[in-house]
N, CA, C and O atoms as a GROMACS GRO file, in nm:
protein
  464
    1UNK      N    1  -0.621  -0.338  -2.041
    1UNK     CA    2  -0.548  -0.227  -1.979
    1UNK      C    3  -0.549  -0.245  -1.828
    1UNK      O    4  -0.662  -0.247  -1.778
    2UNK      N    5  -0.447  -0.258  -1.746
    2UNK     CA    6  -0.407  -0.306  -1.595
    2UNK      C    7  -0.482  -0.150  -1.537
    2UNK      O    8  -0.450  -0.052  -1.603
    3UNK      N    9  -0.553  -0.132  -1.449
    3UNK     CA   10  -0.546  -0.013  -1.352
    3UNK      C   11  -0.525  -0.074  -1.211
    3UNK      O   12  -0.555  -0.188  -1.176
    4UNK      N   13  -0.463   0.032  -1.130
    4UNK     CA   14  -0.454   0.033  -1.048
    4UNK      C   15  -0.487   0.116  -0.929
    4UNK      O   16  -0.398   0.189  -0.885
    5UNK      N   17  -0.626   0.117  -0.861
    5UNK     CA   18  -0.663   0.249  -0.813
    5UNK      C   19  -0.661   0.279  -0.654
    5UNK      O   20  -0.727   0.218  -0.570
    6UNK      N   21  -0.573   0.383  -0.631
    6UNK     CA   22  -0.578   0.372  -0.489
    6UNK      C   23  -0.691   0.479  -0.418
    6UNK      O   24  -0.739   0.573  -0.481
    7UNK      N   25  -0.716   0.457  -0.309
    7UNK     CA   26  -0.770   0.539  -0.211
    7UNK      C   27  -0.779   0.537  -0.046
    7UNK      O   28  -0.739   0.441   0.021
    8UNK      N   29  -0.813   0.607  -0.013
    8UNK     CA   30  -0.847   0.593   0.150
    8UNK      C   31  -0.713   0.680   0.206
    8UNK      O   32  -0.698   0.661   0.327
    9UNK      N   33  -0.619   0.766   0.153
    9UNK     CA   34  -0.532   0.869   0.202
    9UNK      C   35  -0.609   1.006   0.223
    9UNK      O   36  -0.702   1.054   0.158
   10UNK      N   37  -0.548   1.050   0.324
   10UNK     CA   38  -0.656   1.173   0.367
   10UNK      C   39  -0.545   1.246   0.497
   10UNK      O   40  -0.424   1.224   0.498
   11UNK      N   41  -0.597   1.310   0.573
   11UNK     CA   42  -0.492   1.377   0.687
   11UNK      C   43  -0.584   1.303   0.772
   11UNK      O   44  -0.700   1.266   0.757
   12UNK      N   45  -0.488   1.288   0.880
   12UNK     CA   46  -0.504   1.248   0.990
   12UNK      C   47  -0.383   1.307   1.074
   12UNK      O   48  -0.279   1.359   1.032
   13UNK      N   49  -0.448   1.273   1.275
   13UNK     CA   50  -0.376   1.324   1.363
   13UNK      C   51  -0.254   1.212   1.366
   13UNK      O   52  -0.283   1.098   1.329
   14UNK      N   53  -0.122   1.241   1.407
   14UNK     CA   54  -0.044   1.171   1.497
   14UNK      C   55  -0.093   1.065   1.591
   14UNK      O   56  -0.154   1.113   1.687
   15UNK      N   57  -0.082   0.914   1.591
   15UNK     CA   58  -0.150   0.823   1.666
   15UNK      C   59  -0.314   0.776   1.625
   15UNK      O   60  -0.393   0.713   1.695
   16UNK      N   61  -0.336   0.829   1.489
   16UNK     CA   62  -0.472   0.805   1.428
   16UNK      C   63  -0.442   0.664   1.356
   16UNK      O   64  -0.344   0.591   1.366
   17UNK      N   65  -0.551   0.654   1.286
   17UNK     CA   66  -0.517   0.556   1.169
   17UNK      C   67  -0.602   0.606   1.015
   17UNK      O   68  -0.669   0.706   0.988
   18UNK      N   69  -0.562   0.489   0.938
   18UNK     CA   70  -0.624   0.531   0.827
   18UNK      C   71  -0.603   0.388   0.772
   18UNK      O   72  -0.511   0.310   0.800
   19UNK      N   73  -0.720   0.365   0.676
   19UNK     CA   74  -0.685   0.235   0.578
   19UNK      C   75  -0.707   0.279   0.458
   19UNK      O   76  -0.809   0.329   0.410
   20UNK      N   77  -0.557   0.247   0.392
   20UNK     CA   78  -0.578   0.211   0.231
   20UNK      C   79  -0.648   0.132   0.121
   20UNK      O   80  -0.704   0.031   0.163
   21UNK      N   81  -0.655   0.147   0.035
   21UNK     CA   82  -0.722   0.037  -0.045
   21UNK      C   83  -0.658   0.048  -0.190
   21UNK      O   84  -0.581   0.143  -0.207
   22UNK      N   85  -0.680  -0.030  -0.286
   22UNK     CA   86  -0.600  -0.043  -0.416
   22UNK      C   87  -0.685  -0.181  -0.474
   22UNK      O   88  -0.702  -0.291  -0.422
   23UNK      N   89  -0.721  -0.135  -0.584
   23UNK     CA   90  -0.830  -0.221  -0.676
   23UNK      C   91  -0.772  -0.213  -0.771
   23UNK      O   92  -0.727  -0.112  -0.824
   24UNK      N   93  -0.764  -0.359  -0.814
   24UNK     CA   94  -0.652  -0.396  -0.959
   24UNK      C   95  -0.792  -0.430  -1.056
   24UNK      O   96  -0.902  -0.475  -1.025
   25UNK      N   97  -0.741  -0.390  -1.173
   25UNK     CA   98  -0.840  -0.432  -1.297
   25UNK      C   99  -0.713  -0.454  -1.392
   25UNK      O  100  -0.599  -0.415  -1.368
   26UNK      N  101  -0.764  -0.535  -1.527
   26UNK     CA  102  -0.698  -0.575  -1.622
   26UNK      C  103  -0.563  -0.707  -1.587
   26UNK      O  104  -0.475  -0.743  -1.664
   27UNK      N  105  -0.586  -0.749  -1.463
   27UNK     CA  106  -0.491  -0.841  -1.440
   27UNK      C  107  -0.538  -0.978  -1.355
   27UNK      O  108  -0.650  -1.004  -1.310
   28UNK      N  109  -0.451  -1.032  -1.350
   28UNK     CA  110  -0.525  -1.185  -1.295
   28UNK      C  111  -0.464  -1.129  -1.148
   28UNK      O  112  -0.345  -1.131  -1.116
   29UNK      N  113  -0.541  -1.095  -1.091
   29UNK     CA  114  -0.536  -1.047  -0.924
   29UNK      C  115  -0.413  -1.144  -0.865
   29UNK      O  116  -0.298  -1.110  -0.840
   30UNK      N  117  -0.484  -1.294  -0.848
   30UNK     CA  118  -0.468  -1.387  -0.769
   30UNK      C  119  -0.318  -1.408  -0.845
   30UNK      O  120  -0.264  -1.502  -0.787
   31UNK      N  121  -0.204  -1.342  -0.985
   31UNK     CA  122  -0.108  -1.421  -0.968
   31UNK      C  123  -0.017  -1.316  -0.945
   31UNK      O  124   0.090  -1.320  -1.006
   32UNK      N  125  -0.042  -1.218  -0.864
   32UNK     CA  126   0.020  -1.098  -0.881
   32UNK      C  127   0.105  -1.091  -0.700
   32UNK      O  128   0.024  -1.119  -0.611
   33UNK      N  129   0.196  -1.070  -0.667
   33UNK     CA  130   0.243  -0.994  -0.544
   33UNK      C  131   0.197  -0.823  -0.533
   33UNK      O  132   0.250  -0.731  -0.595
   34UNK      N  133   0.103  -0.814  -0.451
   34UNK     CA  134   0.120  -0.675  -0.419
   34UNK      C  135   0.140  -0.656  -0.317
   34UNK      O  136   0.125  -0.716  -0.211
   35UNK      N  137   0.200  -0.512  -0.370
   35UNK     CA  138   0.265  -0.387  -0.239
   35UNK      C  139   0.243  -0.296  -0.230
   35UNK      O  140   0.188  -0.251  -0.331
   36UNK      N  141   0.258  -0.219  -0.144
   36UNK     CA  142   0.258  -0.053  -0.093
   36UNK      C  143   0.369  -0.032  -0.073
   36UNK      O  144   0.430  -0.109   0.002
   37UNK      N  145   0.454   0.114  -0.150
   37UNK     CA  146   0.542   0.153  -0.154
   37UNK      C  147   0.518   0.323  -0.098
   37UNK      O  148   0.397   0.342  -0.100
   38UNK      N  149   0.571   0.415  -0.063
   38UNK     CA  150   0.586   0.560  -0.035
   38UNK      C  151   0.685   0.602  -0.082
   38UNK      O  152   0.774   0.529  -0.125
   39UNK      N  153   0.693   0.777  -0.083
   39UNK     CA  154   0.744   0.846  -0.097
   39UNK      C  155   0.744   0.957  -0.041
   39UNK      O  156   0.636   1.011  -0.062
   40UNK      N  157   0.841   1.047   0.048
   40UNK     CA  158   0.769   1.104   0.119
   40UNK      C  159   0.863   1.248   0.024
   40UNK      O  160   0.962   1.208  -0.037
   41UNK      N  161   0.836   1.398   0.014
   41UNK     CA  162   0.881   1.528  -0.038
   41UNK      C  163   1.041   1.494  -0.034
   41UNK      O  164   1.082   1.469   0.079
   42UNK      N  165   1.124   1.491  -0.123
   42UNK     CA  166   1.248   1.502  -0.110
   42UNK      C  167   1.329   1.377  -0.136
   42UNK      O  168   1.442   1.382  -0.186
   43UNK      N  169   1.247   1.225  -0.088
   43UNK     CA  170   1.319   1.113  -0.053
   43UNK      C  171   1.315   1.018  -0.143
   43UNK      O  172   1.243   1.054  -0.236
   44UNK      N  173   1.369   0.893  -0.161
   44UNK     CA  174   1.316   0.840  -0.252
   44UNK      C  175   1.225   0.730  -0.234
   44UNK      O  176   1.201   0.688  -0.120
   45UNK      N  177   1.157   0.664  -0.365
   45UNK     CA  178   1.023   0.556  -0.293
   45UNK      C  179   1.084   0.478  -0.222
   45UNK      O  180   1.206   0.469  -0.229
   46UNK      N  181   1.010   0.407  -0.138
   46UNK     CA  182   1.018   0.305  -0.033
   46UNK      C  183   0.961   0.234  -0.034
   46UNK      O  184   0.852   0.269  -0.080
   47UNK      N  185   0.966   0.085   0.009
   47UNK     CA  186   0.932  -0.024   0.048
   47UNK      C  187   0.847  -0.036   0.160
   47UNK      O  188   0.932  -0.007   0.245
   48UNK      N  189   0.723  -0.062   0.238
   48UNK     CA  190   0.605  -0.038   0.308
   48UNK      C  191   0.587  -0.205   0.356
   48UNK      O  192   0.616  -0.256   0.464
   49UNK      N  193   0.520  -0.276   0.220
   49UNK     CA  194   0.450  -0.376   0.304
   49UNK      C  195   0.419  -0.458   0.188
   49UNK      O  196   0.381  -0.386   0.096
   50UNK      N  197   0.423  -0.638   0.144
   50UNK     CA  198   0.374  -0.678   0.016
   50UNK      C  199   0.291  -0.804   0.085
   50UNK      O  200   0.309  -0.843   0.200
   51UNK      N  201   0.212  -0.849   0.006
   51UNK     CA  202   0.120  -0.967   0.013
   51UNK      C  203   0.192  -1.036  -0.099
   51UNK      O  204   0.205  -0.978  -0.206
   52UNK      N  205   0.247  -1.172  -0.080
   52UNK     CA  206   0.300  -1.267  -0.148
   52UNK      C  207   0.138  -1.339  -0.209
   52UNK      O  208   0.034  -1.363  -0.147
   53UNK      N  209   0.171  -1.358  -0.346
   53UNK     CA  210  -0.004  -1.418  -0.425
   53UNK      C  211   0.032  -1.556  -0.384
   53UNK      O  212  -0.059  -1.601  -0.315
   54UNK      N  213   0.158  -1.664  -0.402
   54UNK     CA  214   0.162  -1.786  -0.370
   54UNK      C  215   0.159  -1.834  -0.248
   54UNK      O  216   0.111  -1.947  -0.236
   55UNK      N  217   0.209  -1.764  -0.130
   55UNK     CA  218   0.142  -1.800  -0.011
   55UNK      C  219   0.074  -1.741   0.063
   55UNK      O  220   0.014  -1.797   0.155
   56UNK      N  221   0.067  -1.594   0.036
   56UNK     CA  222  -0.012  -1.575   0.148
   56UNK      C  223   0.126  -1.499   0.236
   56UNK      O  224   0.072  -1.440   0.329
   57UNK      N  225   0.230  -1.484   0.242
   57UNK     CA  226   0.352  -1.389   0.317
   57UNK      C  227   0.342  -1.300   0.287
   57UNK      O  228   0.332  -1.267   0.169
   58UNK      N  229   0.341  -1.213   0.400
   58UNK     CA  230   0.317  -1.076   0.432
   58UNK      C  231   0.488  -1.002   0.469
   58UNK      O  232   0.571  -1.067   0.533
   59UNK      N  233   0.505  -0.916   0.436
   59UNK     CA  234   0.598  -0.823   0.470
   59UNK      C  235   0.605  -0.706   0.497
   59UNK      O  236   0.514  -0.627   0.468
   60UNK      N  237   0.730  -0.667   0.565
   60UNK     CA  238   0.662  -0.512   0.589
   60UNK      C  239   0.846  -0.463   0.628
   60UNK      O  240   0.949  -0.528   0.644
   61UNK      N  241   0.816  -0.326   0.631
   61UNK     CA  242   0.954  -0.255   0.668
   61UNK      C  243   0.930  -0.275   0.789
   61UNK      O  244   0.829  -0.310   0.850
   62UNK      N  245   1.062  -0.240   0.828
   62UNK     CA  246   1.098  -0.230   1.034
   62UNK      C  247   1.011  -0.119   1.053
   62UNK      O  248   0.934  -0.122   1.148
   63UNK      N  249   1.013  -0.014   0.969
   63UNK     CA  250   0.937   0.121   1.044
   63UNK      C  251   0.816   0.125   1.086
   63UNK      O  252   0.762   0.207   1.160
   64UNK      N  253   0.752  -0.018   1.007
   64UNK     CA  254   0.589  -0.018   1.028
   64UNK      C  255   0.533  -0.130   1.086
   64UNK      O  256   0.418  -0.158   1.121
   65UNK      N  257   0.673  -0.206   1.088
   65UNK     CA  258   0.599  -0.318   1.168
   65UNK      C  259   0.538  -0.347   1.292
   65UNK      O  260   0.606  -0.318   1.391
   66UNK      N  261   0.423  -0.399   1.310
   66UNK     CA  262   0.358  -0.340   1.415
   66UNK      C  263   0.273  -0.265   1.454
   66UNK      O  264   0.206  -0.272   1.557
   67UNK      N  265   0.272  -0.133   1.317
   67UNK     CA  266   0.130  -0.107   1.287
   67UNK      C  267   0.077  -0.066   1.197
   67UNK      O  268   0.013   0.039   1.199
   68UNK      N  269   0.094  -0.165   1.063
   68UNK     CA  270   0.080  -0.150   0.918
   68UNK      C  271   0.032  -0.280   0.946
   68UNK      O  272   0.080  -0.334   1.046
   69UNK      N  273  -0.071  -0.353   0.867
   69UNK     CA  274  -0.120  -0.408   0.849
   69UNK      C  275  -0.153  -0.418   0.663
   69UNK      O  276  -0.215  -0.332   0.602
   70UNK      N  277  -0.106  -0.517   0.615
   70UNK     CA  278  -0.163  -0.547   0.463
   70UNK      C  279  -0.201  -0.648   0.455
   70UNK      O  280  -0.140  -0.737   0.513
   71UNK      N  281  -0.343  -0.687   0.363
   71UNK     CA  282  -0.430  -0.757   0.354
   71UNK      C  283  -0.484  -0.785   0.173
   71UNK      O  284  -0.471  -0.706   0.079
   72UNK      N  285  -0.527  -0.880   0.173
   72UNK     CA  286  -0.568  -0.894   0.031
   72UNK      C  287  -0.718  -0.971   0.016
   72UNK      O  288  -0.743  -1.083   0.062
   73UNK      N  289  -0.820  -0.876  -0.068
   73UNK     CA  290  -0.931  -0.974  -0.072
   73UNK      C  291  -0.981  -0.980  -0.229
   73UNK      O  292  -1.032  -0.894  -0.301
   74UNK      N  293  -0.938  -1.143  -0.256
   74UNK     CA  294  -0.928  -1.175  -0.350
   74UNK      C  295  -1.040  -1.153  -0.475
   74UNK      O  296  -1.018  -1.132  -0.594
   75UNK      N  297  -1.195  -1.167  -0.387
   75UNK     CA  298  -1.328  -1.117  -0.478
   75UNK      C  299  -1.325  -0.981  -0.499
   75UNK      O  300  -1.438  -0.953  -0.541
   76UNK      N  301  -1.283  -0.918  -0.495
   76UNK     CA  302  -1.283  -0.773  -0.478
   76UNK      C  303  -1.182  -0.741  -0.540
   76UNK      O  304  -1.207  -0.643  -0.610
   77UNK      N  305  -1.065  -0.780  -0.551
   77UNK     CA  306  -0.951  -0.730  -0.635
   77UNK      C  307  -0.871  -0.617  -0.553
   77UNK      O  308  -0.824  -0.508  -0.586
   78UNK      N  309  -0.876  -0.692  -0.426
   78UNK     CA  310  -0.868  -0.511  -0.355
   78UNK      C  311  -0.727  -0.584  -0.231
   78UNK      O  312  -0.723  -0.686  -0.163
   79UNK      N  313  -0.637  -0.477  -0.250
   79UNK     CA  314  -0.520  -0.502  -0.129
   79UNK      C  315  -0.572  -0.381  -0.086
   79UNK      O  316  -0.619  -0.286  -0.148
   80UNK      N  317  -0.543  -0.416   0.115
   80UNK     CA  318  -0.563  -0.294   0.123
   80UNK      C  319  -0.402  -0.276   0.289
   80UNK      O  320  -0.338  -0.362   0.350
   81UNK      N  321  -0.403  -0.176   0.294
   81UNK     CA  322  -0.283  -0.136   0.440
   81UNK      C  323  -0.389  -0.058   0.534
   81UNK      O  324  -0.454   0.046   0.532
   82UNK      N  325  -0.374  -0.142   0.598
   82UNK     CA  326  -0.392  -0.075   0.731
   82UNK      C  327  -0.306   0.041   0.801
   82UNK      O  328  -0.195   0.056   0.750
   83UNK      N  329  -0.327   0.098   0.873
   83UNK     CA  330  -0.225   0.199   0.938
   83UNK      C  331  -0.265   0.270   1.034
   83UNK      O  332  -0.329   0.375   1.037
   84UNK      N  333  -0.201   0.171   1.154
   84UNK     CA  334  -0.234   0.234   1.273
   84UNK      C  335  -0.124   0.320   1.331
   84UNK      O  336  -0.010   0.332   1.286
   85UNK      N  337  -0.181   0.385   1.451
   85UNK     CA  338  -0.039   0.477   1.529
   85UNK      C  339   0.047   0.544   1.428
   85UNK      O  340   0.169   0.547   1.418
   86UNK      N  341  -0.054   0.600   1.353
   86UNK     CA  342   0.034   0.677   1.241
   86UNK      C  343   0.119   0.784   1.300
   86UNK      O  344   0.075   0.854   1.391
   87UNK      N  345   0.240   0.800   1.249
   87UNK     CA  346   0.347   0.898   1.281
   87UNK      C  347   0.401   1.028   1.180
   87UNK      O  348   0.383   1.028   1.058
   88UNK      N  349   0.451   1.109   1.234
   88UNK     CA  350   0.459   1.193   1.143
   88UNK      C  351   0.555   1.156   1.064
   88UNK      O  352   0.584   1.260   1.005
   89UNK      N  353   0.619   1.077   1.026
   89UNK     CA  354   0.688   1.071   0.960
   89UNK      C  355   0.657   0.938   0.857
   89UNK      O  356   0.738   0.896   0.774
   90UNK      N  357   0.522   0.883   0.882
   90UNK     CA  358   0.460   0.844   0.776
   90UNK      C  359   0.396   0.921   0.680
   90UNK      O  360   0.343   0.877   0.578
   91UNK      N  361   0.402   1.047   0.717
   91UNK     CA  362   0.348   1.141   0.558
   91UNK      C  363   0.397   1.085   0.449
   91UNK      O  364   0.516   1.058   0.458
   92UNK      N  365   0.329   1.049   0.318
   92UNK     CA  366   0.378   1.068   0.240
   92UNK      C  367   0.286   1.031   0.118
   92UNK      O  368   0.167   1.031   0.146
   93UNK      N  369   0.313   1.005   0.008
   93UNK     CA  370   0.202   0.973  -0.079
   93UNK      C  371   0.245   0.796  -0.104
   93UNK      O  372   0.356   0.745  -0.115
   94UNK      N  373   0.125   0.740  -0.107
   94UNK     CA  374   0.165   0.591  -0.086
   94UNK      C  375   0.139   0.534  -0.204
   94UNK      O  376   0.058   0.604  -0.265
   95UNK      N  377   0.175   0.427  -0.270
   95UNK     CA  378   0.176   0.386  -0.378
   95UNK      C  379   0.174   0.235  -0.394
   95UNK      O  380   0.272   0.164  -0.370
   96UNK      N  381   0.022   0.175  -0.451
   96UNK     CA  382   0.058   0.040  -0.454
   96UNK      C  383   0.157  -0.006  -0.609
   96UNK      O  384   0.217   0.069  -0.686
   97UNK      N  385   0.141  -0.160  -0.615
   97UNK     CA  386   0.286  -0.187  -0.672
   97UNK      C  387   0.209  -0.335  -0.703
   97UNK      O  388   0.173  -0.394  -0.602
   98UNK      N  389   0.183  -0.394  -0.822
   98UNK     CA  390   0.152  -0.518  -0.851
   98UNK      C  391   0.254  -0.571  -0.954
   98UNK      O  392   0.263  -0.530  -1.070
   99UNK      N  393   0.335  -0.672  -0.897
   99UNK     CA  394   0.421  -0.751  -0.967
   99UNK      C  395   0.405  -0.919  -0.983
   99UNK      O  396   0.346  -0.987  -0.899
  100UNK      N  397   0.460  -0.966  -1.092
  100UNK     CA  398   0.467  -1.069  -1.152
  100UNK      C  399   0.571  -1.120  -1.211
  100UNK      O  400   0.641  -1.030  -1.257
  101UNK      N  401   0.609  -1.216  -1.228
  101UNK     CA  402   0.748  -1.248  -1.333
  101UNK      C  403   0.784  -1.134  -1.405
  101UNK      O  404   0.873  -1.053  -1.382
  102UNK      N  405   0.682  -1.140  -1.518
  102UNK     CA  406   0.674  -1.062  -1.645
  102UNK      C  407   0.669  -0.906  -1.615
  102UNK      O  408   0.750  -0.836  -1.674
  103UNK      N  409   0.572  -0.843  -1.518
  103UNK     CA  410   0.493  -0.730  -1.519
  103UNK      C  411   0.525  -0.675  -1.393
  103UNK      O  412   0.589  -0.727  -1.302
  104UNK      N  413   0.473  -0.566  -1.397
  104UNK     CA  414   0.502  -0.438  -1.307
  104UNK      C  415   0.463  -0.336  -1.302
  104UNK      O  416   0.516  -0.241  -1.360
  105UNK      N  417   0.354  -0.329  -1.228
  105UNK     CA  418   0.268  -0.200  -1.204
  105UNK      C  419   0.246  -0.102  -1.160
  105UNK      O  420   0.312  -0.093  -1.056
  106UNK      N  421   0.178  -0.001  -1.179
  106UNK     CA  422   0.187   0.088  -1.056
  106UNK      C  423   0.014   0.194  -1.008
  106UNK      O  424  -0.078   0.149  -1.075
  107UNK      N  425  -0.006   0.246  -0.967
  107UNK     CA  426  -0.063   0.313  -0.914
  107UNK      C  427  -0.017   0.416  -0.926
  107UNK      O  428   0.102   0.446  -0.932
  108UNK      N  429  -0.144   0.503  -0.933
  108UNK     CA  430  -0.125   0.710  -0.900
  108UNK      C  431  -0.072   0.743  -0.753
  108UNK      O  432   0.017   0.826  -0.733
  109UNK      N  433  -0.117   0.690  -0.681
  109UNK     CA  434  -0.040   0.771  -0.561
  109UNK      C  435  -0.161   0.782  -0.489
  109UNK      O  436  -0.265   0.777  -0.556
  110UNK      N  437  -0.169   0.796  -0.366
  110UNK     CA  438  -0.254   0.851  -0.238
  110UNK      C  439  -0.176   0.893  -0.159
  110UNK      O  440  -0.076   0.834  -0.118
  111UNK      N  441  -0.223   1.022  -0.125
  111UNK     CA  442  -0.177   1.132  -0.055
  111UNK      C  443  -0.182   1.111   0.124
  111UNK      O  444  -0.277   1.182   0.156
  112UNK      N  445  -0.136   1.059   0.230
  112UNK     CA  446  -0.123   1.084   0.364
  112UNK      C  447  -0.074   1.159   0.406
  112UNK      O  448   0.049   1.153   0.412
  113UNK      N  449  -0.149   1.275   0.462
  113UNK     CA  450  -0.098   1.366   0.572
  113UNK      C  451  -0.103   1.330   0.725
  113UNK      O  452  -0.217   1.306   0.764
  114UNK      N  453  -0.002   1.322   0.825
  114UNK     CA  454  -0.026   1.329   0.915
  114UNK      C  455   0.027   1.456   0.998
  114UNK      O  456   0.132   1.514   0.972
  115UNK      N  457  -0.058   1.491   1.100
  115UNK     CA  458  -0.066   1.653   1.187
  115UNK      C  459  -0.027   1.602   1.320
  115UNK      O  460  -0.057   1.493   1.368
  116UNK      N  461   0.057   1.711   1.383
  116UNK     CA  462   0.102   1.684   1.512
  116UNK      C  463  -0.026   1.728   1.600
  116UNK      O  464  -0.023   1.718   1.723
   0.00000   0.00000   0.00000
């Protein structure tokens, strides 16, 4: 059974940071692409940031580039996003995303608030 567990969403100020985390079980970590996706009240999910499993390429939206940071540590099973200079309009609940040829995962959600 694949889980996918996120944490490290919480409120924070405008210009704070916060780091995510997401621990995969039931899957071969190392052949997987993961991502962080959002959603913020009203909109639909979005695209954030992925760790490519075959090389090592990182991506990210225009909105965050620069201070999103995603990372992957392979003993641990753990991607995690960074997120600096958070903005208010990064609220939202974030969602990792483990894909493969075959498969496609998802995560519960972590909740980011950010306060002016």
């Amino acid at each position: 059974q694949v889980q996918l567990v996120e944490s490290g969403g919480g409120l924070v100020q405008a210009g704070g940071s916060l780091r995510l985390s997401c621990t995969a079980s039931g899957l071969t970590f190392n052949q997987y692409t993961m991502a962080w996706f959002r959603q913020a009240p009203g909109k639909e999910r979005e695209f954030v940031a992925s760790h490519v499993h075959k090389d090592g390429s990182t991506y990210y939206a225009d909105s965050v580039k620069g201070r999103f940071t995603i990372s992957r540590d392979i003993a641990k099973n753990t991607v995690y996003l960074q997120m600096n200079n958070l903005k208010l309009e990064d609220a939202a609940v974030y969602y990792c995303n483990a894909i493969s040829t075959y498969n496609d995962y998802w995560g519960q959600g972590t909740q980011v608030t950010v306060s002016s």
